[in-house]
Every structure is written in structure tokens, then in C-alpha cells.
C-alpha positions as CSV (number, residue, x, y, z in Angstrom):
1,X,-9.9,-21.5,-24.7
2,X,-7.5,-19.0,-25.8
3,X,-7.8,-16.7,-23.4
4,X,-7.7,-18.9,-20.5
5,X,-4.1,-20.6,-22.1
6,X,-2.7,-17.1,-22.2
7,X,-4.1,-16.5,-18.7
8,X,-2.2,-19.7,-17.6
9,X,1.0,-19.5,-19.9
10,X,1.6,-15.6,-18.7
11,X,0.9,-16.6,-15.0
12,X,3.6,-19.4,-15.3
13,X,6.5,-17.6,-17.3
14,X,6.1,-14.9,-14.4
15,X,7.0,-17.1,-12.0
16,X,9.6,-19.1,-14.2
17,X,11.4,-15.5,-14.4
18,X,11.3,-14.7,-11.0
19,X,13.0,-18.4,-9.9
20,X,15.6,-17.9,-12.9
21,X,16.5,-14.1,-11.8
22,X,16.8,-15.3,-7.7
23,X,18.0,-19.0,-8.1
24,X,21.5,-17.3,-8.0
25,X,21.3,-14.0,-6.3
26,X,24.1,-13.8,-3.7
27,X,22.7,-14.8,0.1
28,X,23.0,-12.5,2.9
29,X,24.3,-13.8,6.1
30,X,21.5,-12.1,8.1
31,X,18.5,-14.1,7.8
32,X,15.8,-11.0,8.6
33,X,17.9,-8.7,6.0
34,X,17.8,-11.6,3.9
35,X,14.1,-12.7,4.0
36,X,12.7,-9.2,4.2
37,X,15.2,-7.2,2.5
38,X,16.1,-9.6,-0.2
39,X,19.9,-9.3,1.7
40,X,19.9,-5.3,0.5
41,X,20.6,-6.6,-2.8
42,X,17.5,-4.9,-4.9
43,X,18.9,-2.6,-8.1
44,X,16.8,0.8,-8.6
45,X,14.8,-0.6,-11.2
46,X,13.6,-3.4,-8.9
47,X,12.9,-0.9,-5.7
48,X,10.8,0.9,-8.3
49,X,9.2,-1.6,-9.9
50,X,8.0,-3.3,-6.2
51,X,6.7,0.4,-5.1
52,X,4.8,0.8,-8.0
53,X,3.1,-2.7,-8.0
54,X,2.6,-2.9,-4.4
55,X,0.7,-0.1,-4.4
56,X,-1.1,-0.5,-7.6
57,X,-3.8,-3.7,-7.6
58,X,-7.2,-4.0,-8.6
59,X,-9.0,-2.5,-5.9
60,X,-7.0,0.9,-7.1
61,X,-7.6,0.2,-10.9
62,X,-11.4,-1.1,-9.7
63,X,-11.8,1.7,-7.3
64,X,-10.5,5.1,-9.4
65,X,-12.1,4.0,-12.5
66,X,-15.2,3.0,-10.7
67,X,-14.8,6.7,-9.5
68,X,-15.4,8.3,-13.1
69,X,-14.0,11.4,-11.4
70,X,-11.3,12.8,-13.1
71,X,-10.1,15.6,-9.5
72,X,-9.4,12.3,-7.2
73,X,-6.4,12.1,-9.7
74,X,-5.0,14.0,-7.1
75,X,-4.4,11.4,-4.6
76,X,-2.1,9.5,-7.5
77,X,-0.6,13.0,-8.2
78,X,0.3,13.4,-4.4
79,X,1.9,9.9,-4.2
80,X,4.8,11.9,-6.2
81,X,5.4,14.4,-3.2
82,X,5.1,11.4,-1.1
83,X,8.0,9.7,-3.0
84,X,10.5,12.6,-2.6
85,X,9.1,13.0,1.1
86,X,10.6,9.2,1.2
87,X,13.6,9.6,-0.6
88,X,15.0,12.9,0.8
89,X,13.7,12.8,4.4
90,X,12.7,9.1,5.7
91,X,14.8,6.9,3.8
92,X,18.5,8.5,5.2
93,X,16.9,7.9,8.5
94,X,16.4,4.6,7.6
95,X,19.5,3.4,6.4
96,X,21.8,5.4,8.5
97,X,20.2,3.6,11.8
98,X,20.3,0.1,9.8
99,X,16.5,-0.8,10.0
100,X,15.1,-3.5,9.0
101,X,11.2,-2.2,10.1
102,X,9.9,1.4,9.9
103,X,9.0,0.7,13.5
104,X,13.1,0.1,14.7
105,X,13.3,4.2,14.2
106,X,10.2,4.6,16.3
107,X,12.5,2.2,19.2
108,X,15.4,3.8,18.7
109,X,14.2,7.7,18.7
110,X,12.3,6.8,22.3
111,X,14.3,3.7,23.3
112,X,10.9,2.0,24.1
113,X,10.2,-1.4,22.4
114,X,7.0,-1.5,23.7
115,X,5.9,1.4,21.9
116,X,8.0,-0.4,18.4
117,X,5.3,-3.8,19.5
118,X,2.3,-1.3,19.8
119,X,2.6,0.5,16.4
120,X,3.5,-3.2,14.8
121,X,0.4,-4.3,16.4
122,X,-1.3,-1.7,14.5
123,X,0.0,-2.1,11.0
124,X,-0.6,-5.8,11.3
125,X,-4.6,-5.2,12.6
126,X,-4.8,-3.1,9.0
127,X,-2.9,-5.9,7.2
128,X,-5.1,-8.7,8.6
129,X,-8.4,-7.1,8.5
130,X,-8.4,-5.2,6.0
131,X,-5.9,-4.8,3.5
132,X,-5.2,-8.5,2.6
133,X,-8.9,-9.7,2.4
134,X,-9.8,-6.5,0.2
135,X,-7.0,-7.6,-2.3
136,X,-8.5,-11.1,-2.6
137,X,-12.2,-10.0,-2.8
138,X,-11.3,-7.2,-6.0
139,X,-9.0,-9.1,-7.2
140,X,-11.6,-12.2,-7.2
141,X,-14.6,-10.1,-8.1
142,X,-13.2,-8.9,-11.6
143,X,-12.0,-12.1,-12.3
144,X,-14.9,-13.4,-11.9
145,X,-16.8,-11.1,-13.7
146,X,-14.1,-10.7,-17.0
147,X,-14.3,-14.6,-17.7
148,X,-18.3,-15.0,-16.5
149,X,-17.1,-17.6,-14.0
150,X,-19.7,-19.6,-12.3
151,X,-16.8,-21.0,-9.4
152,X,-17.8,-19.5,-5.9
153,X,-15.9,-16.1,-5.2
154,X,-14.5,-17.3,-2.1
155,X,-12.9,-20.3,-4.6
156,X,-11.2,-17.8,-6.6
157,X,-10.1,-15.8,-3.7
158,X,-8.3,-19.0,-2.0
159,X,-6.8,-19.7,-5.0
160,X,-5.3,-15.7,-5.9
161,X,-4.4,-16.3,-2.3
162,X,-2.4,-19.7,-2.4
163,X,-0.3,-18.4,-5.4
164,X,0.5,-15.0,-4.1
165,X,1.7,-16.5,-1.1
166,X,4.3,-18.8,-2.3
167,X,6.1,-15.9,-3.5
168,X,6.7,-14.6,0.1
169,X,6.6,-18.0,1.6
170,X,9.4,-19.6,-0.4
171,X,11.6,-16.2,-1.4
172,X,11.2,-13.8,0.7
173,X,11.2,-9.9,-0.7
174,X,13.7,-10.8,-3.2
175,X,11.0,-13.1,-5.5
176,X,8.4,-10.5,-4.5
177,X,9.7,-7.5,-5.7
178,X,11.1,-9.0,-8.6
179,X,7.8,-10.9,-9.8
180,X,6.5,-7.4,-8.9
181,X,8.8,-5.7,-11.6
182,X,7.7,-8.6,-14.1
183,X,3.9,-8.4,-13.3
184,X,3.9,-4.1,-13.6
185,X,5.4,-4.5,-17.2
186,X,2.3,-6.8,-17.8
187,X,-0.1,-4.8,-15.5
188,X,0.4,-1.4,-17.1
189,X,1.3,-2.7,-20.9
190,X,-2.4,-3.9,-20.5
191,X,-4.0,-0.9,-18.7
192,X,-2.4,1.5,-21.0
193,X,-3.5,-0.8,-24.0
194,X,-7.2,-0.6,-22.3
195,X,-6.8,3.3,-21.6
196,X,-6.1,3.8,-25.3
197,X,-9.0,1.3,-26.9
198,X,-11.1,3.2,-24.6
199,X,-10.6,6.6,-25.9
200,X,-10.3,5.4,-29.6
201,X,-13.8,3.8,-28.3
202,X,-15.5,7.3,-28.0
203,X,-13.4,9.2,-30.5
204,X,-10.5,10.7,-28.4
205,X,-13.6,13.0,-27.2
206,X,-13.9,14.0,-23.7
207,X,-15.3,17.2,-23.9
208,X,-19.2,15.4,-23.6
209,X,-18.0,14.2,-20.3
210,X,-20.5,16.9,-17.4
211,X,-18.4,19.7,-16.6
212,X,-18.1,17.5,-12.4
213,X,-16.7,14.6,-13.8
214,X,-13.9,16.3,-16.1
215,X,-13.2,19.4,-13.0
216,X,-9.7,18.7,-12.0
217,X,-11.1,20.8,-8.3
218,X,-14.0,19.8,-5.9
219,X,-16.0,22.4,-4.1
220,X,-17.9,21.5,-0.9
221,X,-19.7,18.7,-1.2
222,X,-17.8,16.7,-4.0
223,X,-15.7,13.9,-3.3
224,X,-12.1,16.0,-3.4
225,X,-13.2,19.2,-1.8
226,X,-10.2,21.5,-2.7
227,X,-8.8,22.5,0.6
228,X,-8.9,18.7,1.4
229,X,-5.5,19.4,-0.8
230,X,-4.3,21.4,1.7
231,X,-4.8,19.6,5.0
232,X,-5.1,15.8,4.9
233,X,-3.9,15.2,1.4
234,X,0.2,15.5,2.1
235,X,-0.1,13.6,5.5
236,X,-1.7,11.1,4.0
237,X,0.5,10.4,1.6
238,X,3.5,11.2,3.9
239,X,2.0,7.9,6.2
240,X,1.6,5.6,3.0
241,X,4.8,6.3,1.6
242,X,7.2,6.9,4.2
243,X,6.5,5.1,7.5
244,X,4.3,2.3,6.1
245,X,6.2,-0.8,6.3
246,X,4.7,-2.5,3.4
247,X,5.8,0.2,1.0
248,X,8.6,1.2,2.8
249,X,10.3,-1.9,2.9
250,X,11.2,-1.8,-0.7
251,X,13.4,1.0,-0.5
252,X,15.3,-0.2,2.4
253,X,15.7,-3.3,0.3
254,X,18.6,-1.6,-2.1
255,X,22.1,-1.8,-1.7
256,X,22.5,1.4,-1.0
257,X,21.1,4.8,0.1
258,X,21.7,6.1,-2.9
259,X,20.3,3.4,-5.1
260,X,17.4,3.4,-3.3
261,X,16.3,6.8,-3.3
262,X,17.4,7.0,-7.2
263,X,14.3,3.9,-7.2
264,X,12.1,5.8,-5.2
265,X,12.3,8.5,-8.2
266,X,11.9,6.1,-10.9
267,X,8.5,5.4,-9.2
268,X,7.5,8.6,-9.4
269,X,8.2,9.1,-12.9
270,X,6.2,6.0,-13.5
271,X,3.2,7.4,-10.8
272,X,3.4,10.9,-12.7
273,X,3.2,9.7,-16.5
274,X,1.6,5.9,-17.0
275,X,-0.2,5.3,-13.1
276,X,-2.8,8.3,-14.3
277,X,-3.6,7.0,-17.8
278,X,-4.1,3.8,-16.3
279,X,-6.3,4.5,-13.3
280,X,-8.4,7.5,-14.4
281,X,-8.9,7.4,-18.3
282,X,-10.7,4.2,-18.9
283,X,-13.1,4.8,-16.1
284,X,-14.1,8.3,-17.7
285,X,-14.2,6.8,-20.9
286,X,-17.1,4.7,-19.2
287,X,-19.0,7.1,-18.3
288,X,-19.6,8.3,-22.0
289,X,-20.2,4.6,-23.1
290,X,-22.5,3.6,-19.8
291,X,-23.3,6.5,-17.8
292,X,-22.5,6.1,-14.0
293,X,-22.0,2.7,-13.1
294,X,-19.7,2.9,-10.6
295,X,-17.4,0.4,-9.5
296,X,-18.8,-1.9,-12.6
297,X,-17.3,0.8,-14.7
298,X,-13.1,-1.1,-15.5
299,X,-15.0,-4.4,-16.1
300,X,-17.7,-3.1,-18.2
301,X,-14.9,-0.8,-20.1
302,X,-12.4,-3.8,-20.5
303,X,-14.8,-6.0,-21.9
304,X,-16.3,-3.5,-24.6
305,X,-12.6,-2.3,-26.1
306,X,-10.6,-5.1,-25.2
307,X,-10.5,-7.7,-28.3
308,X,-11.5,-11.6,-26.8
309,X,-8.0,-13.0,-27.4
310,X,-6.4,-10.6,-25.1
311,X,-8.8,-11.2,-21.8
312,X,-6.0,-14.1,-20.9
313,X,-3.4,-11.5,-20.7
314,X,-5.6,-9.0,-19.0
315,X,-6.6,-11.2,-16.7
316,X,-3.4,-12.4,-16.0
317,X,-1.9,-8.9,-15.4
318,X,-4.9,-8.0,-13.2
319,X,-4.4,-11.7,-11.2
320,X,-0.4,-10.6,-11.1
321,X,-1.4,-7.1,-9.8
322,X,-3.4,-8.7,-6.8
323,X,-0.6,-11.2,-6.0
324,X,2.0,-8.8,-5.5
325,X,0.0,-6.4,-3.0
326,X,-1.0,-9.7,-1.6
327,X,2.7,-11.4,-1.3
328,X,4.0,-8.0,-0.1
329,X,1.6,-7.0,2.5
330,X,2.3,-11.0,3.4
331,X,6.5,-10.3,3.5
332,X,5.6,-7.0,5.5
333,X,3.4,-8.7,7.9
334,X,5.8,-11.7,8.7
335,X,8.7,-8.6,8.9
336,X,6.9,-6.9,11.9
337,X,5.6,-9.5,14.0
338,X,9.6,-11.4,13.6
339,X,11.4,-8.8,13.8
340,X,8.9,-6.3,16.5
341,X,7.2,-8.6,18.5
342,X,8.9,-12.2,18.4
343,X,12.3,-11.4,18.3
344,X,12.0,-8.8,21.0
345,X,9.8,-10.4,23.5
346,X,9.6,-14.1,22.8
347,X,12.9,-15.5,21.0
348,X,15.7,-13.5,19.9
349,X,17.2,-16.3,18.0
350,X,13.9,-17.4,16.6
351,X,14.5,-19.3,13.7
352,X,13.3,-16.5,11.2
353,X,12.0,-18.7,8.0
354,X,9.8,-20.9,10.1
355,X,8.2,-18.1,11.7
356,X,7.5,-16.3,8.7
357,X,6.5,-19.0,6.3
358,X,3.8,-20.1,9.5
359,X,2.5,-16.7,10.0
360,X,2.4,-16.2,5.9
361,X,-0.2,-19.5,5.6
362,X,-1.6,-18.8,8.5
363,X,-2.8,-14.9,7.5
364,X,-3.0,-16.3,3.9
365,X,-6.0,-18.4,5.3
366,X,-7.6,-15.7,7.5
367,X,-7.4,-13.4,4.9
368,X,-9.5,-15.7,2.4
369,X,-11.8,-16.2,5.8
370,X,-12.7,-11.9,6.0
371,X,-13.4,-12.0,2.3
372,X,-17.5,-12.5,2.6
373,X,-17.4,-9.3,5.3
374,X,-16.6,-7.2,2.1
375,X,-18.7,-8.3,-0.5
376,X,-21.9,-5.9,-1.4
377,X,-19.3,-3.1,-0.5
378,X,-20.8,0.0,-2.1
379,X,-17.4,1.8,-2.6
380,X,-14.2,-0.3,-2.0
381,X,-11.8,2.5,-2.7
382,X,-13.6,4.9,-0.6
383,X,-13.7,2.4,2.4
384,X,-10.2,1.6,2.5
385,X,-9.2,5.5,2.4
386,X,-11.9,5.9,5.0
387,X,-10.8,3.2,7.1
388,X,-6.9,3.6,7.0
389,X,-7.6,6.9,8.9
390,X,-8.0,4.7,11.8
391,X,-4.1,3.9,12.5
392,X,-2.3,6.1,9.3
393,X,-2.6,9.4,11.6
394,X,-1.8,8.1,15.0
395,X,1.4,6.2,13.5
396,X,2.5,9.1,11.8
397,X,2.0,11.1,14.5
398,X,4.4,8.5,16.5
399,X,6.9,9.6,13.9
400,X,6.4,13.3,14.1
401,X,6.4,14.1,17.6
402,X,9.6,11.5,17.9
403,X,11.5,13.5,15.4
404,X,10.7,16.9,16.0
405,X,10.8,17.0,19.5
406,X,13.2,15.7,22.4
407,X,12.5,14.6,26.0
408,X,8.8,13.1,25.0
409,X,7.9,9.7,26.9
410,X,7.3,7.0,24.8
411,X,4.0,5.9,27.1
412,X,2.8,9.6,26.4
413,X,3.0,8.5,22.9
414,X,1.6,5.3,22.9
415,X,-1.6,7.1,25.2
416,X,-1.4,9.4,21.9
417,X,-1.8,6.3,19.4
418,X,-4.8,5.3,21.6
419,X,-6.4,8.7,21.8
420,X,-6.0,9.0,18.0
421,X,-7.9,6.0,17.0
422,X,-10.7,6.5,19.1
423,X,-11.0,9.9,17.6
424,X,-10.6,8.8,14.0
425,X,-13.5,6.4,14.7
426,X,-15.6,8.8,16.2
427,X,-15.5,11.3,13.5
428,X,-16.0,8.2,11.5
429,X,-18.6,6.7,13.2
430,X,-20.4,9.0,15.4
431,X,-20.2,12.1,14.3
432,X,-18.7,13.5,10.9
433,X,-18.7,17.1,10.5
434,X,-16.4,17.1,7.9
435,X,-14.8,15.5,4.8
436,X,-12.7,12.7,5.9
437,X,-9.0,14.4,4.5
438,X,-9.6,17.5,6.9
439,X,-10.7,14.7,9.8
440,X,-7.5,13.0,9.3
441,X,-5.3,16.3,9.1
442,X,-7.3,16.8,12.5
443,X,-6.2,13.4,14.2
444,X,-2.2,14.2,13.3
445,X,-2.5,17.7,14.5
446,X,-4.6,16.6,17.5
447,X,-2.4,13.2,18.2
448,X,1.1,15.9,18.1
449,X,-1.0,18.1,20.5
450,X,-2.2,14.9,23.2
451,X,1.3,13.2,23.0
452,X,2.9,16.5,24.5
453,X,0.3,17.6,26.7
454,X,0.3,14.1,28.5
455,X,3.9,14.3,28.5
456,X,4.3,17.4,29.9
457,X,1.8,17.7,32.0
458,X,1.1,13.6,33.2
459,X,4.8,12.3,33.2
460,X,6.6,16.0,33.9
461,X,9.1,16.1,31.3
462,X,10.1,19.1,29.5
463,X,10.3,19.0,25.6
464,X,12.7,20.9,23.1
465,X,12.1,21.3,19.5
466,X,14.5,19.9,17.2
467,X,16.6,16.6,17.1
468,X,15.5,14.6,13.9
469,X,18.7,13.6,13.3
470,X,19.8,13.0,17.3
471,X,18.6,9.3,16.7
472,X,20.0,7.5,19.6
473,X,20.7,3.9,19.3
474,X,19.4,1.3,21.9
475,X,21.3,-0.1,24.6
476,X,22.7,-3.6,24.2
């Protein structure tokens, strides 16, 4: 009974904080700045706390731990590189061309807004099918299994679902990434608190831990093969980080450059010191307890160190954790079909609140609907990397060949964003000769390689390299 009051009462003051810190925030003019960029009135501490939040959620906490593996640290230590990449190279692109959407640059570098609809189209496929229903069925799933609830998990998904969206639906980025801020105090004063019961659990002793599971370096054959490092690793992490509207929105959320690169280093300080403890420790501290159990590995962990009256609050973090990847992948969503499709093609005086707050129920439901496609998934961490491949390398490769090159047609682009996913899924599907980092390092390289060949030799036009900061804005 406890537990399930704290569970409630933490859930609650969360959200009474959030409407007491945005009840009075001064209102932007601009209703898309002001629904998805909170009016450019986020501090540091609130860009960093919504990157960090947004990216972390259960199925990462779930999913590394469930690894017991301590070398796929490695993609949380990249995420740091990925950060500066953000801060010192995307983000001044960003702000000096006034974007609302990642996908703005892409129109304004090849003055095509079909090719700005195209790569929305793609970010919102991931979004619908499979970010937001994978959020709801981890999230779901270790709820389920912390309290031992006998409520159907499709139930509990619905409701995760309906809470995190009200955040997005009625406040736009503003209540997200501050309920973000409030939930990662929660989320990581928790998962440190479980990290540190787990090792006083097995005596501060990892050295009985076989010498694969402790290796920080994977040879052929493991799951982080070290030249993965090398190849798709930094790519990778460039995509999520910098031209991955979800993510990327926070940042362009501050009020100024300045303050929000000086964010997007406070969330690497928080990715390089507490993000590892919190992901990577308990699930290694597992394996000593239980052996190789996989994706069971948090729950079990949590539920051996954790005493009974704090499985409110850890369930509450945990629940908070899913809502915020959920309300923000929800705010990103609404951000590119408004702002890329709607705007642009249907009505560009589209009333923007009623459009989002529509399309945020109405993904909110289809999201609960793809939750069953999921369940029985043998890795969930290793599907979504798997799976991202599918549009993160074409996109970026959008971004590449836009910035580093002049003259390129947009169409020989967009045939490049095609090209690249059917590649991706052959490798993926059909035939894969190799680990899936050096695959994707493949489909940028082979995307850069299409887009200029078509371009050159389909639509005729030369190409010179340079011009990253030769931007040209779109005629009125």
C-alpha cells in the first residue's frame, strides 16, 4: 500500500511542479516556436535535463542492463562525442538559419521542400512504428513485472500513454522538458541508489564477473566488435544527436546559441559520470547474483536490493522516464508533420495547437495499438539499434552530402534516401555479412556515393566540395 501511495504521490508532485514552473513562463508570439520550442525560453539546465531524459527510458535502462556486457558502454560513452558534434557543428547551423525542425536546414541547403516532407516522412514512420510503441511496451512490461500486476499489459500501456501525452498535448515542449528535468532527478537518484545496493549486494566485487562480460573491447563475433568503434559507432551517434528532431529539438529550445550549447555540455557531463553507473552496473551486478538472464536482469536486480518501501518511488521514476521519451517523441512528431508537411503543403496558417493536440491523441492511440507486435521480443535494445539503421543513415547522409558539397539536386538526394533504406534492409534482412555498425557506416558512405553519382551523372550537374556554411535561405 505504501509503495503504490508513493508511486501515486511522486507521479502527482511531478506534474504539480511542472504546471507551477510554466503557469507563468512568458508566451511567445509564434505559436510553432511557442508549442515546440517552449518560445526559445529553455535555461541550460532545462535543455540538459530534456536531452538526458529523452534519451534515457526504460527500454535503455531494460535493454543495457539486460545486456550484462560491460564494452556496449561504449555506445553511452560515444553519446558524449555526439553532444560536442551537436554543440560545435549542428547547433550554430541551427540557430543561425532560425529553425524550428532539423529538416528546415535540409530545405534551405537544397531549396526543395519536398525533399524537407520526404525526410519528415521518415522520422515520423520511426516515431509511429517503432519508437513510441516500444516506450509503452518496456515501460509497461517492468511495471508490470516490479508490482506483480495481474492488469493486462496493453491496460498499462494505455494508461503510461494517456499521462505522458497530456504533457505534450496541453504544454507543449515547455511542460515536457521541464517535467523531463524533474523526472531525471527522480530517474537517476533511483538508478544510482539501485547501482549502489547492487554492488554492496555482491561485495563491491566484480572481479568473479567472466573475463567477456567485464572486457571493455569485443573481438569478432561479440556484440561490440572493436572496429565497429571505428566505422558505424561516430555516425551513429552523429544521426541521434544532431539531426534527429526528437533530440535535437531541445537544444534549439534555449534562448540562445550560447545557452544552448553550454546545455548540450551539461548533458554530457551527466552521460559521462551518472548515465554509465546507471545503465551498465546493476545489470553486471546480475549476472553474479543470477547468471545470464537477459533482459529480466534490472527487474530481477531491482527487486533483490531495492528495500519494499522504495518500489513506489522506483516505479514512479521508471513510469516518469517512459513518459518523457513518450511526450517528447509525441512534441517532435506533432513538430514535423505542422511545421514540414501541413504548413507547407496543406495550410500555411493552420491553426497550430489544434493540429498538434489531434495528431498527439491520435498517435498516442496508434502507439498503444503496435504494442502486442513487440511483445516476446528477444532483445529490445538490440532491435531498436538494428532497426534505426533503416532511416538514421540515409537522413544523415541528406545532411552530409547537403553540407559538404554544392550544386547537388535535391531529387538525387531524395533517390539516395530511397536507395539507402532498401540497402539497410537488405543487409538486414537478406543478407548480413557483417556486424550491423560496419553495415550502417556502409549505407552513409554508400548513400554520399549514390546521391552524387545520380547527380552527376542522371541530372548533369557539377558538384564542388565545400559550402557548409553557404546556407541559402528560401525564396518568399
Amino acid at each position: 500500500m505504501l509503495a503504490v501511495f508513493s508511486f501515486v504521490f511522486l507521479t502527482a508532485l511531478i506534474a504539480f511542479l511542472t504546471w507551477l514552473k510554466c503557469r507563468h513562463a512568458q508566451r511567445s508570439g509564434d505559436g510553432a516556436k511557442e508549442y515546440f520550442l517552449a518560445g526559445g525560453g529553455l535555461s541550460p539546465i532545462y535543455v540538459a535535463g530534456s536531452l538526458t531524459l529523452t534519451n534515457i527510458n526504460t527500454d535503455t535502462l531494460v535493454g543495457w542492463n539486460g545486456s550484462q556486457m560491460l564494452m556496449l558502454i561504449w555506445f553511452e560513452l560515444a553519446g558524449i562525442a555526439g553532444l560536442i558534434l551537436l554543440a560545435k557543428i549542428f547547433l550554430p547551423l541551427y540557430y543561425r538559419h532560425n529553425c524550428t525542425t532539423v529538416t528546415e536546414l535540409l530545405e534551405r541547403r537544397y531549396q526543395n521542400s519536398q525533399l524537407r516532407a520526404l525526410v519528415a516522412v521518415l522520422f515520423l514512420v520511426g516515431n509511429i512504428f517503432v519508437f513510441l510503441p516500444i516506450m509503452l511496451y518496456t515501460g509497461s512490461l517492468f511495471l508490470k513485472a516490479l508490482f506483480g500486476l495481474e492488469i493486462p499489459l496493453l491496460a498499462i500501456a494505455a494508461a503510461m500513454a494517456v499521462m505522458g501525452a497530456a504533457y505534450a498535448i496541453f504544454g507543449g515542449l515547455r511542460a515536457v522538458a521541464v517535467s523531463d528535468t524533474y523526472s531525471g532527478v527522480l530517474l537517476f537518484g533511483m538508478a544510482v541508489t539501485v547501482a549502489v545496493l547492487a554492488l554492496a549486494a555482491i561485495n563491491w566485487d566484480l572481479s568473479v564477473l567472466p573475463a567477456e562480460r567485464k572486457a571493455w573491447f569485443g573481438g569478432p563475433g561479440s556484440n561490440l566488435p572493436w572496429p565497429a568503434l571505428l566505422t558505424g559507432m561516430i555516425p551513429v551517434q552523429l544521426y541521434y544527436w544532431s539531426t534527429n528532431q526528437t533530440i535535437t529539438q531541445r537544444a534549439l529550445a534555449a534562448k540562445t546559441l550560447k545557452e544552448g550549447q553550454l546545455g548540450c555540455y551539461l548533458a554530457a557531463v551527466i552521460r559521462a559520470t551518472v548515465v554509465p553507473l546507471s545503465v551498465f552496473v546493476p545489470g553486471l551486478c546480475a549476472y553474479v547474483l543470477f547468471g545470464d538472464v537477459g533482459d529480466a536482469a534490472y527487474g530481477m536486480i531491482v527487486r533483490e536490493v531495492l528495500p519494499t518501501w522504495l518500489s513506489g518511488a522506483f516505479a514512479a521514476a521508471m513510469v516518469a522516464a517512459t513518459m518523457s521519451s513518450f511526450n517528447s517523441t509525441l512534441n517532435s512528431s506533432a513538430a514535423l508533420y505542422v511545421c514540414d508537411i501541413h504548413q507547407r503543403f496543406i495550410n500555411p496558417k493552420a491553426d497550430i495547437a489544434k493540429w498538434s493536440v489531434g495528431l498527439s491523441i491520435g498517435l498516442a492511440l496508434l502507439s498503444i495499438a503496435l504494442v502486442p507486435a513487440y511483445v516476446g521480443a528477444e532483445s529490445i535494445i538490440q532491435l531498436v539499434q538494428k532497426l534505426m539503421g533503416l532511416f538514421s543513415m540515409p537522413i544523415l547522409a541528406a545532411f552530409i552530402t547537403g553540407l559538404a558539397f554544392r550544386g547537388v539536386d535535391a531529387r538525387a538526394v531524395m533517390a539516395s534516401l530511397v536507395f539507402g533504406a532498401g540497402l539497410y534492409a537488405f543487409f538486414t534482412f537478406v543478407w548480413n555479412p557483417l556486424f550491423y555498425l560496419h553495415l550502417m557506416a556502409i549505407t552513409l558512405v554508400s548513400c554520399i556515393v549514390f546521391a552524387l553519382l545520380v547527380n552527376r551523372f542522371v541530372f548533369g550537374r557539377p558538384i564542388t566540395f565545400g559550402g557548409g556554411d553557404a546556407v541559402p535561405l528560401p525564396a518568399e
